[in-house]
C-alpha positions, 0 to 999 in steps of 0.5 A, spaced: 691 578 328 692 577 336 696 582 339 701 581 343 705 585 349 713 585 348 717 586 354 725 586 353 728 584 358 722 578 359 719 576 366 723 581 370 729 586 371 731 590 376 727 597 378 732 602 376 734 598 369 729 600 362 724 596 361 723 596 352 715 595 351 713 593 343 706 591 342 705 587 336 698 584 331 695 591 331 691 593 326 694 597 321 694 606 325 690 602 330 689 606 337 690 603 343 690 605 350 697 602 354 696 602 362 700 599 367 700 598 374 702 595 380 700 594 389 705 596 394 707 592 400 701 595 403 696 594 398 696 601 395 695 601 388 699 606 382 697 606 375 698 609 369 695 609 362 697 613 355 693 612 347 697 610 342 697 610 335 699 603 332 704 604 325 703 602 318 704 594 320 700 595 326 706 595 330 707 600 336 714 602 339 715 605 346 721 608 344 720 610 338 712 611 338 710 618 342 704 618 347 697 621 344 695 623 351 694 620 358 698 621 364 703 623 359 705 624 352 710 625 348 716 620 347 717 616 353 719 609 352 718 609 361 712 613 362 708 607 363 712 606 370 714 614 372 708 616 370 704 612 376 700 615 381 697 613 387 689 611 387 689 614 394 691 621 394 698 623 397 701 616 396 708 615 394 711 609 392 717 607 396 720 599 397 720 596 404 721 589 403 727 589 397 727 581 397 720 582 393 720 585 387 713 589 385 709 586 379 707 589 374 701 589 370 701 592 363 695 592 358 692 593 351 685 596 351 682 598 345 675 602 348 675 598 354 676 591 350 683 587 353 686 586 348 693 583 350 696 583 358 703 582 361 706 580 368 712 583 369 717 583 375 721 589 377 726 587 383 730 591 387 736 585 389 740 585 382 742 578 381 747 575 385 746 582 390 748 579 397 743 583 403 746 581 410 743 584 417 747 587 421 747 589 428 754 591 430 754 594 436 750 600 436 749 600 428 743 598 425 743 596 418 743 592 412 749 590 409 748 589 400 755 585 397 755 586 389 757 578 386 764 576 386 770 576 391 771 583 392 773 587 395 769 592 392 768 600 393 765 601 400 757 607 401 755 609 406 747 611 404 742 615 409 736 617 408 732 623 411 727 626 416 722 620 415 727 615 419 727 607 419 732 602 415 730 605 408 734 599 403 732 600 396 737 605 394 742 601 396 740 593 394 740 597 387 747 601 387 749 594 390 748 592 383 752 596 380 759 594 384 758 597 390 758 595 397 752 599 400 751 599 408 744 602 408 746 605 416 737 607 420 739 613 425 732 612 429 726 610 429 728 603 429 728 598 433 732 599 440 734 606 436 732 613 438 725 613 435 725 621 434 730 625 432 734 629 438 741 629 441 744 625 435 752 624 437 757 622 431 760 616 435 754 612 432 756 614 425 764 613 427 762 605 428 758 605 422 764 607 418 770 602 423 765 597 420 765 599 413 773 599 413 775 593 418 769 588 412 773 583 408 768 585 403 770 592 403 775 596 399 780 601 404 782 605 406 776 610 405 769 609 404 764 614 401 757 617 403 751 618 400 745 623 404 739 625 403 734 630 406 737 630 414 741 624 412 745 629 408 748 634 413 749 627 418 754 625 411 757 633 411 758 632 419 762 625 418 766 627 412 767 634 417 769 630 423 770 622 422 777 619 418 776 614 412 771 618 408 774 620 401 767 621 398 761 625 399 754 625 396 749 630 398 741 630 395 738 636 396 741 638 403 743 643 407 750 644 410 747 646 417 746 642 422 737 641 422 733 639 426 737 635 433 744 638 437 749 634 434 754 632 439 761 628 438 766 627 444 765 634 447 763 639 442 756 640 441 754 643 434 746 647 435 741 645 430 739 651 425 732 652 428 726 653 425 721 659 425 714 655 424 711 660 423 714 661 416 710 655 414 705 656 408 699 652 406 698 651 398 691 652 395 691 645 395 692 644 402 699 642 403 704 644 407 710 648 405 715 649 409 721 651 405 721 658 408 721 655 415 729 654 417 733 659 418 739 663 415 745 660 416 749 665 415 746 670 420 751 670 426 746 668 430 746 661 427 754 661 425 754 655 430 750 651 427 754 651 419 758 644 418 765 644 417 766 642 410 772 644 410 776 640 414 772 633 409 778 630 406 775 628 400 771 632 395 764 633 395 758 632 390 751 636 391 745 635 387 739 640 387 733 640 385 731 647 383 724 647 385 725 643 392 720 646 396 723 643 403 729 646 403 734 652 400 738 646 396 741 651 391 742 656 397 746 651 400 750 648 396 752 655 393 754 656 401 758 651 401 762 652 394 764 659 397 766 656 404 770 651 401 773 655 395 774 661 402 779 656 406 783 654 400 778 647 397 777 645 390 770 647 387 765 642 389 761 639 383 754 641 383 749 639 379 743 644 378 736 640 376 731 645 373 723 642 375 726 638 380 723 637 387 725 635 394 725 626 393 731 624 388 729 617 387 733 612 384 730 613 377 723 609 374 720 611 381 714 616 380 716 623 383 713 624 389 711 631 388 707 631 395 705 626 400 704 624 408 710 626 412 712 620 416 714 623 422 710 630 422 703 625 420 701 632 415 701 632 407 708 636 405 709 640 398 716 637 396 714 640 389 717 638 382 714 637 375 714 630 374 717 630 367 723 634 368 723 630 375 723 624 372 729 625 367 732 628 373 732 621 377 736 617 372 741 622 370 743 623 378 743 616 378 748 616 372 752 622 376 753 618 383 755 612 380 761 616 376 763 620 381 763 613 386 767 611 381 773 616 380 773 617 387 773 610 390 775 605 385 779 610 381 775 610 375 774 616 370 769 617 365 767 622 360 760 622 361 757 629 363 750 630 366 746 631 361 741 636 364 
């Protein structure tokens, strides 16, 4: 017999789609080692093994077959993609050019000997995803239309503190319906390179383009944040029209890091107490204690009125985000909201669950180098649970874009 490695789909899949590993022509119980790996843009390699045992017909099963051990174990039909780890410490895998897909190598070894390999492409432009460039104005951005005529269901997606144009979210949601504008804020081109006065009027463009493109479904748009992008979302949804949805990955509902200006008001930024920040025995920066409390009169000034948004919000909050009080916020903004009159917002609770909420298969980025502060940062999580987390909160932000801008509803409940 000569083993043979199944893939299922065969030769590529999109990155956020599950990916069916089976090896076949094993001996009967024959042990065998799994390992995967892939290099990012730069060269960086991540990779991930765990032992098998081989079943009665020297068959194994990743969906049915529970790891011995390894870099992880237990029944986990995607381990071999989650559980990757940078070869270089503190590395985090993250997409920079969506128009390539990274390539995996999966192999079966027994005591070193290869016994089967595959080549397997995982894409981040769904097929027939179109990735246009914008340059409108002030915006800077990238534009991804789903296959077909349209008009579709229109997102607004922003990411954090790290700035840059960060694409790969929104090519993937693309893939499933959407028309996602992936919007940078700074460190980008002619934009700001660091964060400082921002003013919403950039954001107010981002949006008037969104709702006057053939290709998007009016009269309203959503908005998807995380980190720093989350407050910017909350502040447009406060302030701008044509925003029916929103989003929220672990963020805070206090204006951070830069004054906000918009016409002639300004709202302060939080403020900070460096002086707070811990080092973890490892030698990592923790700074969830840093910001300061927006509910100390002092600070009132800083907190976005979310009361004023139009449409309803959903926040996802990982429980052990070592960044910022998630779970603080998102319980400030059910009380404010529900105080002026407001519906509940939908709050999902991920226990084990750190600051960086990917799309789901990428390895959870417990730490890693900051873009912007140049230092290693503790984001915290365990890789398991966060794992689970990333797939379930991406099933969660695509109903919720769905109900509330296609105006479609599903019976599927979070299942965390």
């Amino acid at each position: 017999m000569i083993a043979k490695l199944i893939l299922e789909p065969a030769g590529r899949s999109c990155w956020d789609e599950p990916l069916h590993i089976t090896v076949q022509g094993l001996a009967p119980r024959q042990q065998v080692t799994l390992r995967a790996s892939l290099r990012d843009e730069k060269g960086a390699l991540f990779r991930a093994h765990a032992r098998y045992r081989a079943d009665a017909r020297g068959e194994l099963d990743l969906a049915r077959t529970p790891a011995l051990g390894g870099n992880f174990a237990g029944l986990e039909p995607m381990g071999l993609i989650w559980a990757m780890k940078p070869d270089k410490p503190l590395g985090r895998l993250v997409k920079r050019d969506v128009q390539t897909p990274f390539v995996v190598e999966l192999e079966v070894l027994d005591a070193g000997r290869l016994l089967a390999r595959a080549l397997h492409e995982r894409h981040f432009l769904p097929p027939g995803v179109r990735r246009v460039r914008v340059r409108a104005g002030q915006v800077r951005a990238t534009l991804f239309l789903p296959p077909g005529e349209g008009p579709f269901p229109g997102i607004i997606d922003l990411f954090g503190s790290g700035g840059g144009l960060c694409e790969y979210r929104a090519s993937l949601l693309a893939g499933h319906g959407f028309a996602v504008l992936a919007l940078a804020y700074f460190r980008f081109e002619d934009l700001p390179e660091y964060l400082s006065d921002m003013r919403l009027e950039y954001f107010e463009e981002a949006v008037d383009f969104m709702l006057q493109h053939p290709k998007v479904k009016g009269p309203n748009v959503g908005l998807l944040g995380f980190s720093k992008g989350g407050d910017l979302c909350l502040s447009m949804a406060s302030f701008l029209k044509g925003i029916t949805a929103t989003v929220l990955i672990n963020a805070c509902v206090a204006n951070t890091i830069a004054p906000l200006h918009y016409k002639d008001m300004i709202i302060p930024d939080l403020g900070n107490e460096l002086s707070n920040k811990k080092i973890t025995e490892s030698g990592l920066l923790n700074l969830v204690d840093i910001w300061k409390n927006p509910l100390e009169e002092h600070n009132h000034r800083s907190l976005i009125p979310l009361e004023k948004a139009q449409g309803p919000f959903l926040f996802i909050v990982g429980l052990d985000d070592h960044n910022w009080k998630s779970e603080f916020y998102a319980h400030i903004a059910s009380e404010r909201l529900q105080a002026h009159g407001k519906n509940k917002p939908q709050i999902i609770f991920y226990p084990e669950t750190g600051h960086c909420i990917d799309p789901p298969y990428f390895p959870p980025s417990t730490a890693s180098v900051h873009a912007i502060l140049g230092e290693a940062v503790f984001y915290g999580g365990e890789p398991r649970a966060h794992s689970r987390a990333q797939e379930d909160a991406w099933q969660q932000i695509q109903i919720f874009f769905q109900k509330y801008l296609n105006g479609k509803k599903s019976v599927q409940h979070s299942k965390i």
